[in-house]
N, C-alpha and C positions, 0 to 999 in steps of 0.2 A: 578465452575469448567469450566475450559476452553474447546470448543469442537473439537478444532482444535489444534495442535503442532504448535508454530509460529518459522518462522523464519526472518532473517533478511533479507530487501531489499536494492539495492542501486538504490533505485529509485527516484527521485526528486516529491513534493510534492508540489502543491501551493495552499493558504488558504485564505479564509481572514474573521475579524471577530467583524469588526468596521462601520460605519454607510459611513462614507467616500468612502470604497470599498478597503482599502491600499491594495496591495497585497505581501503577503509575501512567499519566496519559499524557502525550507529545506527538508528535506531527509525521505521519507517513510522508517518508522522500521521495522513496520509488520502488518498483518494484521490478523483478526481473526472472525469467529462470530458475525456478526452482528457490528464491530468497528476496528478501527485502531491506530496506533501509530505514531509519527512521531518525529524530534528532530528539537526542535525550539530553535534561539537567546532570545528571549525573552519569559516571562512568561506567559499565557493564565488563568485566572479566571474559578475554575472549574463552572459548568453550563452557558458557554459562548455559546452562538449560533453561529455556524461557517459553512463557505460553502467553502467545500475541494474537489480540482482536480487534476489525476491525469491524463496525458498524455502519459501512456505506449501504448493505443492499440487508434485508430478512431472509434466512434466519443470520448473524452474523458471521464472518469468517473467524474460525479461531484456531488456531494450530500450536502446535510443541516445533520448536525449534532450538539451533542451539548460535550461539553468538560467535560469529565467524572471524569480527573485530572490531574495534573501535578506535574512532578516531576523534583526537580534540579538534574544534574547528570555533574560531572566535568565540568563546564562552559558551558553546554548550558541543556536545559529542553525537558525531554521525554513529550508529550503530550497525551494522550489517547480520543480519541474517538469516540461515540459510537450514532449508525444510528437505526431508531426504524420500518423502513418499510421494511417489506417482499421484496418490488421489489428491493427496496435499497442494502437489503442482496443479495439478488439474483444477483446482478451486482458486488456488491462488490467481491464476489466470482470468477466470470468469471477477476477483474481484478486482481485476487490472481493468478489466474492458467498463467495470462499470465505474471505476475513477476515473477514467475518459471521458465518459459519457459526463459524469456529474460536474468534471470539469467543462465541456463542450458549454453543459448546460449556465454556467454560470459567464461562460466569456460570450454567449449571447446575450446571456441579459445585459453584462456590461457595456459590450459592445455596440449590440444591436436594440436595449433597450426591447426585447421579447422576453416575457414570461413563457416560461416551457413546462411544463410537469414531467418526471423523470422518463416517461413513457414518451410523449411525445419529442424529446431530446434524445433518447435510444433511437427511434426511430430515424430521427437528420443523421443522426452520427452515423449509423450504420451505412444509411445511402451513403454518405458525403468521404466515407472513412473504413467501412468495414471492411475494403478489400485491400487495404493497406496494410491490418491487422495481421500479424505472425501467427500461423495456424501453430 
């Protein structure tokens, strides 16, 4: 059972999971609980060891994880996975609340045609949303 409701991000994702260092960058899906999602061109071998960053907030999230599965899905592959340390979790989290926020911040602008700066889009979010949040 899942502990968290996931939703979708449009956040850019880079991974890599080969001895060489290739590095590969594609689209965070969601996030959740202890792992994550992502949509990859190519296919990743479940129990592959992989070290995934993300660049929404400084200094960047980046963690070792290992590849929990994948799945084909109309021409390109959902990826899953999954981080096994508390601290891991614990950051993974903080970079959950701030794809929220950066999403907040852009379906204002869309919507409501207001420029925000990432600071003052933490701030609505938080009033408008922060008690919503899964401690």
């Amino acid at each position: 059972m899942r502990h968290y409701i996931r939703h979708p991000f449009e956040i850019p994702i880079k991974y890599k999971t080969d001895e060489q260092g290739r590095i590969h960058k594609d689209d965070l899906q969601d996030i959740s609980e202890g792992g994550l999602s992502f949509q990859a061109e190519e296919p990743i071998v479940e129990g592959t060891e992989i070290i995934v960053n993300i660049s929404v907030n400084y200094p960047p999230f980046e963690a070792k994880g290992v590849v929990k599965w994948c799945k084909e899905e109309g021409g390109h592959y959902t990826v899953g996975v999954q981080f096994d340390s508390p601290t891991i979790e614990f950051s993974l989290r903080m970079v959950e609340q701030v794809c929220y926020i950066e999403q907040y911040r852009k379906d204002v602008k869309l919507y409501e045609q207001r420029e925000l700066s990432s600071e003052e889009a933490a701030r609505e979010w938080i009033k408008k949303f922060g008690d919503k949040f899964p401690n």
